[in-house]
N, C-alpha and C positions, 0 to 999 in steps of 0.2 A: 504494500500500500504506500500511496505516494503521498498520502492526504496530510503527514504529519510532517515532512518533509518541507513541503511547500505551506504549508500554514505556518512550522518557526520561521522561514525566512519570510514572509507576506510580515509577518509580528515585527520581525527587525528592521525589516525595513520602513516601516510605517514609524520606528522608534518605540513601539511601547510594551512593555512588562506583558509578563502572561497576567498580570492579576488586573492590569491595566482592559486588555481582551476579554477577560471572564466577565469585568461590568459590561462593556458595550454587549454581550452575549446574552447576560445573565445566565449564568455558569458561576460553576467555581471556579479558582485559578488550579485545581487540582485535575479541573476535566480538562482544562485546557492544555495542562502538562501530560494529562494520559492520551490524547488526543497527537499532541507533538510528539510521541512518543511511542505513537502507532499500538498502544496497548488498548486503548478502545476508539469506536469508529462515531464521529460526532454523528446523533442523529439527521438525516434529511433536515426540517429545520433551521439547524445550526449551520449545516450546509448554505444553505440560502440564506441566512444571517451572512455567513464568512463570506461569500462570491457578492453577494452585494455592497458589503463595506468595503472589500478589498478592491470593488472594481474588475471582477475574473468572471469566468465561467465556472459552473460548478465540475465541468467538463478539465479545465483544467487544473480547479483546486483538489479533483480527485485522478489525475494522473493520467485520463483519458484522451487529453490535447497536450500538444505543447502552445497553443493557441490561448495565449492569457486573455484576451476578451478579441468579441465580435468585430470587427469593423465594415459595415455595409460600404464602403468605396471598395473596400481590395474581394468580395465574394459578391455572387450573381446566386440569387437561388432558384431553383430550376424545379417544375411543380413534377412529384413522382411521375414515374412514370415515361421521362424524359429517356429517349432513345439513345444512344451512345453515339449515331451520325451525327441525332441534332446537340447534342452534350460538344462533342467537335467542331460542327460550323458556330456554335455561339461563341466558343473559347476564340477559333480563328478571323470571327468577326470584332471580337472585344478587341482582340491583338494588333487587326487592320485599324478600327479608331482609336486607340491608343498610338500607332505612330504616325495616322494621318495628322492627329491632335498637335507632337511631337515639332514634326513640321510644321502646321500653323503657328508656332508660338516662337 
């Protein structure tokens, strides 16, 4: 599990204490230590507490991305279903305006 990993360094880097994390949580500083510690797994909830204060996906505060949050300029979403020709002409269409773009500027 990556979840305890990434949540000590999200803490340091933000500057503040585990006990400092456990108010913004409402936890203790004890779960948030067992939690950094990969000895128990912060409920969903807390989940979505940590990815919204930290600014992340929950996707990558549990190890699943290395995609720390969304950005709608760099992904295009494409509705199920999406055939793998037309998944190629839209990549190689975004590619042709992106350097036609390139050139105008």
């Amino acid at each position: 599990m990556i979840v305890g990993e990434r949540l000590s360094q999200l803490r340091k880097d933000k500057g503040l204490r585990q006990e400092d994390l456990a108010k913004i949580l409402g936890v203790s500083a004890k779960s948030v230590s067992l939690y950094e510690r990969e000895l128990r797994s912060p409920p969903d909830d807390i989940k979505i507490q940590l990815s919204k204060y930290f600014i992340v996906s929950v996707d990558y505060l549990m190890g699943l991305s290395e995609v720390e949050q969304f950005d709608e300029k760099r992904y295009l979403i494409l509705t199920e279903g999406t055939t793998d020709d037309i998944k190629f002409m839209v990549k190689e269409y975004a590619e042709y305006l992106s350097c036609k773009h390139e050139k105008a500027t």
